[in-house]
C-alpha positions in Angstrom: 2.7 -51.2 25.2 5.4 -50.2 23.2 3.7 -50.5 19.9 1.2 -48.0 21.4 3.7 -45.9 22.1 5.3 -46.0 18.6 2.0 -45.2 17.3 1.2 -42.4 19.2 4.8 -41.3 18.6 4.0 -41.4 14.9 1.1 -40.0 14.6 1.8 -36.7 16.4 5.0 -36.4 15.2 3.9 -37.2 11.6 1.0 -34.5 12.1 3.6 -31.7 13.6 5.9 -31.7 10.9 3.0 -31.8 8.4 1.8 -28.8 9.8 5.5 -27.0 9.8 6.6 -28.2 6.4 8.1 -25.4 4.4 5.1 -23.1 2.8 5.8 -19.9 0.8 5.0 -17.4 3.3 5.3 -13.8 4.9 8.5 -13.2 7.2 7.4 -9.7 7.8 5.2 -10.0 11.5 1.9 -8.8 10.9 0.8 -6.5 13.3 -2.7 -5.8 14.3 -5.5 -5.1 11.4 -5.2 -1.6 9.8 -8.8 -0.6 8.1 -7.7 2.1 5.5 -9.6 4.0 2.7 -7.5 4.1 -0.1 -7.8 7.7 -2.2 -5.7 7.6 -5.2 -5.3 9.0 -9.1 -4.6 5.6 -10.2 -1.3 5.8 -11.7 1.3 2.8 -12.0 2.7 3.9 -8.4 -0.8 4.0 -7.3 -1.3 0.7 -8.3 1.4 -0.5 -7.5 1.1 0.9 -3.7 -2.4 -0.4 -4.2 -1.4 -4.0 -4.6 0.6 -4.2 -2.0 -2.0 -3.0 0.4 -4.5 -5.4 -0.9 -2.1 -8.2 -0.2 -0.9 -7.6 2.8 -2.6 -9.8 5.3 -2.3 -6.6 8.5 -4.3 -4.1 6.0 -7.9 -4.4 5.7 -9.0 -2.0 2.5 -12.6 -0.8 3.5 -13.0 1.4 0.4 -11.0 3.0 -3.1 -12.1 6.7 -3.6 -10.5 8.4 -7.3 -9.3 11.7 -7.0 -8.1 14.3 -9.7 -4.7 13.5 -9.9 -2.5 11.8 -13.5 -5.2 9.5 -14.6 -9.3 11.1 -15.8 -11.5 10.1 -13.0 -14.2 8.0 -14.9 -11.0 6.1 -16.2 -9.5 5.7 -13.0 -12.6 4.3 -11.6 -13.2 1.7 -14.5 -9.6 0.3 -14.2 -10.2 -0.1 -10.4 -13.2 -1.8 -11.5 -11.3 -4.5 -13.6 -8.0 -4.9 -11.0 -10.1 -5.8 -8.2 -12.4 -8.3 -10.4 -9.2 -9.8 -11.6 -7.4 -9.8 -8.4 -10.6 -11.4 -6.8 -11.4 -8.3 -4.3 -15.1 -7.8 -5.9 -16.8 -6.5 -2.2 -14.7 -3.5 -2.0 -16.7 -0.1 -2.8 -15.1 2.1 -5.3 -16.2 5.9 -5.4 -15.9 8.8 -8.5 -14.4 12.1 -7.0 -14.7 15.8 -8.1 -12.5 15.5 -11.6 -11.2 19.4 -10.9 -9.6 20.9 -7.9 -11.5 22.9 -4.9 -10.6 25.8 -6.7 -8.4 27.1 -10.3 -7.9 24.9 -12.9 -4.6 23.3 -11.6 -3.5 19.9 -13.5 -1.1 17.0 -14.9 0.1 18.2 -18.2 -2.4 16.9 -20.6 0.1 14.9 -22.5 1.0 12.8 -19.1 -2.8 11.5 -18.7 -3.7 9.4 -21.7 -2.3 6.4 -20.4 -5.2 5.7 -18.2 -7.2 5.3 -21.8 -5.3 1.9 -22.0 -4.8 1.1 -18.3 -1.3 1.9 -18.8 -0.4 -1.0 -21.2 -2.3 -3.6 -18.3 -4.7 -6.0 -20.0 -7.2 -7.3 -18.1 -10.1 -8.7 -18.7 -13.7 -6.8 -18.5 -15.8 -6.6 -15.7 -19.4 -6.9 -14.6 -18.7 -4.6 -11.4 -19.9 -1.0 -10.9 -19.1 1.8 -9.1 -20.0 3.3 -5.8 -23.6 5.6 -6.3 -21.9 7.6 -4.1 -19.5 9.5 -5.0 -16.0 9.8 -3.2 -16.7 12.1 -0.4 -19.9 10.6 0.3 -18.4 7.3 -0.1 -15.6 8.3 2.5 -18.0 9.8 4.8 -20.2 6.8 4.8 -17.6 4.2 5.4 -16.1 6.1 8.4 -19.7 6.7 10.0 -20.1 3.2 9.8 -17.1 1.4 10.8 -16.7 0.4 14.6 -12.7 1.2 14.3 -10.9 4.4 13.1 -10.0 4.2 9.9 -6.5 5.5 8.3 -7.0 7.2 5.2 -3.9 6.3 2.8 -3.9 9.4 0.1 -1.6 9.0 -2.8 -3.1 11.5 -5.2 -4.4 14.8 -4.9 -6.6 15.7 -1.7 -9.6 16.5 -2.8 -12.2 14.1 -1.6 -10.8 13.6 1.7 -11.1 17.8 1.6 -14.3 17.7 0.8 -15.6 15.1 3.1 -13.8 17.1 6.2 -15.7 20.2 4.9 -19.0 18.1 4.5 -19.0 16.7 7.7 -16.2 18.0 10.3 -17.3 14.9 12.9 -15.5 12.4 10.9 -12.4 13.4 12.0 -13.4 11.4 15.5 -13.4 8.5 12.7 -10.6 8.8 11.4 -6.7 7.2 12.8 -4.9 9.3 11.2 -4.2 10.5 7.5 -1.2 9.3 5.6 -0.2 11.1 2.8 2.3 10.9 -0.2 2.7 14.6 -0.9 4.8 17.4 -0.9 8.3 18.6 -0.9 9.5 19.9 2.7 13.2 20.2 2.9 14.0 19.3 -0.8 13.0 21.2 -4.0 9.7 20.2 -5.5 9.4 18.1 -8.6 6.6 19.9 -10.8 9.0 22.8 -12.7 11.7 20.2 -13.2 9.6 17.4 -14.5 7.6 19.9 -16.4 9.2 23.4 -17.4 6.4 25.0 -18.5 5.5 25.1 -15.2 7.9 27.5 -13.0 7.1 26.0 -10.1 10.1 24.5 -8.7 9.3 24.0 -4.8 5.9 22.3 -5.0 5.1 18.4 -6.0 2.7 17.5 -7.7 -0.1 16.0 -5.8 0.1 19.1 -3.3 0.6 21.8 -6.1 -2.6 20.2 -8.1 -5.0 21.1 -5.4 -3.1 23.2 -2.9 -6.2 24.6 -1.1 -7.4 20.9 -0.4 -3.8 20.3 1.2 -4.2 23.5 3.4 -7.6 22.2 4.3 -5.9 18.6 5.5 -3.5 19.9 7.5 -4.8 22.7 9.1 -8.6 19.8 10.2 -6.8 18.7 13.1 -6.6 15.2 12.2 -2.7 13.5 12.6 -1.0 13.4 9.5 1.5 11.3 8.2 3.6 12.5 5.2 5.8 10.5 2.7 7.0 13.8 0.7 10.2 13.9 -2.1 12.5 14.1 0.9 11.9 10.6 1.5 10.7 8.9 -2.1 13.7 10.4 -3.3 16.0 7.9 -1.9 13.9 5.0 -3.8 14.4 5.3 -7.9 12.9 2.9 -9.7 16.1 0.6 -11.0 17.0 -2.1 -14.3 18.2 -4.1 -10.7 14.5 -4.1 -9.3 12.6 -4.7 -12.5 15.5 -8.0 -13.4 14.9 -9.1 -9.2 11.9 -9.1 -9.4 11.1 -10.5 -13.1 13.5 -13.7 -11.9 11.1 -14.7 -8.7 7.5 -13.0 -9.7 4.9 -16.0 -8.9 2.0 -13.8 -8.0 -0.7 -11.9 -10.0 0.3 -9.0 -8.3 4.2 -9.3 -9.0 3.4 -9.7 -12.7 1.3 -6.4 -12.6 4.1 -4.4 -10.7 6.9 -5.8 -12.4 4.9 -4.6 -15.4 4.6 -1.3 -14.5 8.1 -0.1 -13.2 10.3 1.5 -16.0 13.6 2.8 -14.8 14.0 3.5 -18.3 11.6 6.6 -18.0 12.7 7.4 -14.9 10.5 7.6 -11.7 10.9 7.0 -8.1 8.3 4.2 -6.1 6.8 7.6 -5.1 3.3 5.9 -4.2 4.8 2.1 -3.3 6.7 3.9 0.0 3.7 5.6 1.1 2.5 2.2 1.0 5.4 0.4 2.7 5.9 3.1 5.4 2.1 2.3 6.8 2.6 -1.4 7.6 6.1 -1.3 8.6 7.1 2.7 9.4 10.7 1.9 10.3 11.4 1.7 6.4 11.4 5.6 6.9 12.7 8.0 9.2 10.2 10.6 11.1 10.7 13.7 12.0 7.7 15.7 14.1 7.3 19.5 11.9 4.3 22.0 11.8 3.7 21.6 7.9 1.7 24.8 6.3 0.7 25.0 2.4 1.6 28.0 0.6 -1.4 29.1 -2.1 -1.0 32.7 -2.3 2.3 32.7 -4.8 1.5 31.6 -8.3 5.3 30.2 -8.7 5.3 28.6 -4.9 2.0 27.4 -5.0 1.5 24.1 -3.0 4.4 24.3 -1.2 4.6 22.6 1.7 6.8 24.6 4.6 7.9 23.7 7.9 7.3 26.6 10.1 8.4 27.0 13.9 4.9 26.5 15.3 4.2 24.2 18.1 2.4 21.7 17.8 3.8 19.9 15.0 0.7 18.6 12.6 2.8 16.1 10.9 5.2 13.1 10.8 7.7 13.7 8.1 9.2 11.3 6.5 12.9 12.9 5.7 15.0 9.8 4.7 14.1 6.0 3.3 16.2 2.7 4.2 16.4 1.7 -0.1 17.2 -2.2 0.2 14.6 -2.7 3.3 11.8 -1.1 1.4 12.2 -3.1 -1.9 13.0 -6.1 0.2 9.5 -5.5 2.3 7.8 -4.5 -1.2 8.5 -7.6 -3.2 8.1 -9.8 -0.6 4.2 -8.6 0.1 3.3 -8.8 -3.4 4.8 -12.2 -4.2 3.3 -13.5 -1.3 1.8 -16.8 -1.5 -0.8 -18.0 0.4 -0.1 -20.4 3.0 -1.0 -24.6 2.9 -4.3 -25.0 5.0 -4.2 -26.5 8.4 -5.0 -29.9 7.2 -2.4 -30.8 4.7 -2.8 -32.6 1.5 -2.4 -36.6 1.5 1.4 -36.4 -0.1 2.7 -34.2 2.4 0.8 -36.4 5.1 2.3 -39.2 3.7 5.7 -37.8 3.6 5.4 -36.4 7.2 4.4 -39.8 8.9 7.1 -41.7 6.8 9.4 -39.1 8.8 7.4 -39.7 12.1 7.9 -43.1 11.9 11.9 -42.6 11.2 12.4 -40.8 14.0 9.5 -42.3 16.3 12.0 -45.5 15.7 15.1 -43.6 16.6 13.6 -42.4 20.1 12.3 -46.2 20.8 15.8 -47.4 19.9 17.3 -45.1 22.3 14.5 -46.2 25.1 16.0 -50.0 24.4 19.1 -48.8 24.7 18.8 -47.0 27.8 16.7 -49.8 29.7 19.0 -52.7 28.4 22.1 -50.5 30.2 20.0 -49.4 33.3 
């Protein structure tokens, strides 16, 4: 009977540690699923926020529209086209938007946008995907009308196509969770004048002062909005401390591409990679409730983004960022490594019954023990 019991002992116990021996995994908690359409301009940020939300197991990405933001559509789409082949996300739809704003000629300085001809310096390997034959709009439109949950549309570039879509077909805002945005400049000065003098501009950003009208036409639908603006990304440079973390721990495809693409050097904030961040785990920021409206009637204010005293608010602002827990959050995501399977391999079964049967013969000792006194 008691060599029965031993067994038994082993076995289970041998099977329960197998199944709780040390795997590389995700501390974060994982909440329930969040289906997002990701519309982006495909710059290193964009990627960067990309990767993450590709990796994390709580976001589901549904579709990748381009807008008319740093990088020229058609190239925008084609590199989307290679990181998902290579990254092994080959189901996801990817969609062509308008390459000019709703209306004027507003843009990235010319200078800024030949990176995408190279993917940025990111060599991949070719791929035998295609694009969407819709284009973005459509694209956006068509995955809302047929998804059985709202969907959150994550917006790191320009807003164009989601502009569009809402113009196209106002009932998709019943489809749609909520809209969450990196944009705009609402109690700090904009970034376009000082990044670019030639520009006076010194209150607008840049995703928001490229296609202001779009903007106004976002936040005046009706649909919540959630906005990661300069007030926040601000407080989360890039940094020679990130890059040298991350370079000494980077085990993941995606690691290798991020850690690839962040030059404190050249300056830059993790703009896009926040926006990112502050969907899964919105604590990383702190909210404030405002009534945001887009200025597009002064050539030198242009895509300004305002809080005015209007009830109700139309947006969550984000106005500050907790630094260490974001890039703490960030690296861990995308240097995530999948977990073992259920059924271990034979070595760790092996080494897991060995310690069964160690401690199976410790507990029969003390049963010995304890009848032999009783």
């Amino acid at each position: 009977m008691e060599k029965l019991v031993v067994l038994k002992l082993v076995l289970v116990m041998g099977f329960l540690l197998a199944g709780q021996m040390p795997v590389a995994g995700l501390s974060v908690p994982v909440q329930e699923m969040i289906p997002v359409i990701v519309d982006m301009d495909v710059a290193p940020d964009d990627i960067g926020a990309l990767v993450y939300l590709l990796k994390h197991p709580g976001v589901s990405v549904r579709a990748i529209t381009v807008s008319c933001g740093i990088t020229y559509v058609p190239w925008g789409v084609a590199n989307v086209l290679r990181l998902l082949d290579y990254l092994g996300f080959r189901d996801i739809p990817v969609a062509a938007g308008k390459e000019t704003p709703l209306v004027g000629d507003n843009a990235f300085p010319t200078e800024w946008r030949g990176g995408c001809y190279n993917f940025y310096g990111l060599e991949l390997p070719a791929t035998d995907l295609h694009p969407s034959v819709m284009n973005a709009s459509e694209l956006i439109m068509s995955v809302i009308a047929s998804s059985a949950e709202n969907l959150t549309l994550v917006t790191t570039g320009p807003l164009t196509n989601i502009a569009l879509a809402l113009q196209a077909n106002p009932s998709i805002k019943e489809g749609i969770e909520r809209i969450h945005c990196m944009g705009g400049a609402v109690t700090v000065p904009g970034n376009v004048g000082f990044e670019y003098p030639a520009i006076p501009n010194y209150v607008a950003e840049w995703n928001v002062w490229v296609d202001p009208h779009a903007a106004e036409i976002v936040f005046k639908s009706g649909v919540s909005v959630t906005l990661i603006p300069l007030d926040a990304t601000n407080e989360v440079p890039t940094s020679e401390a990130f890059r040298t973390r991350l370079e000494g721990i980077m085990r993941t495809p995606e690691a290798e591409i991020v850690h690839q693409f962040v030059q404190p050097e050249i300056g830059g904030y993790f703009w896009d990679q926040l926006t990112a961040v502050a969907l899964t785990n919105p604590s990383v920021v702190t909210f404030e409730s405002h009534y945001i409206e887009v200025l597009i009637s002064d050539e030198n204010q242009t895509g300004w983004t305002q809080s005015i005293a209007q009830d109700p608010p139309n947006t969550q602002v984000a106005v500050h960022a907790d630094a260490d827990t974001f890039e703490d959050l960030f690296i861990e995501t995308i240097n995530y490594l999948e977990p073992l399977p259920i059924f271990p391999g034979p070595l760790i079964i092996v080494i897991s019954v060995g310690i069964g049967i160690i401690l199976s013969f410790a507990i029969l000792v003390g049963y010995r023990r304890r009848k032999t006194f009783l």
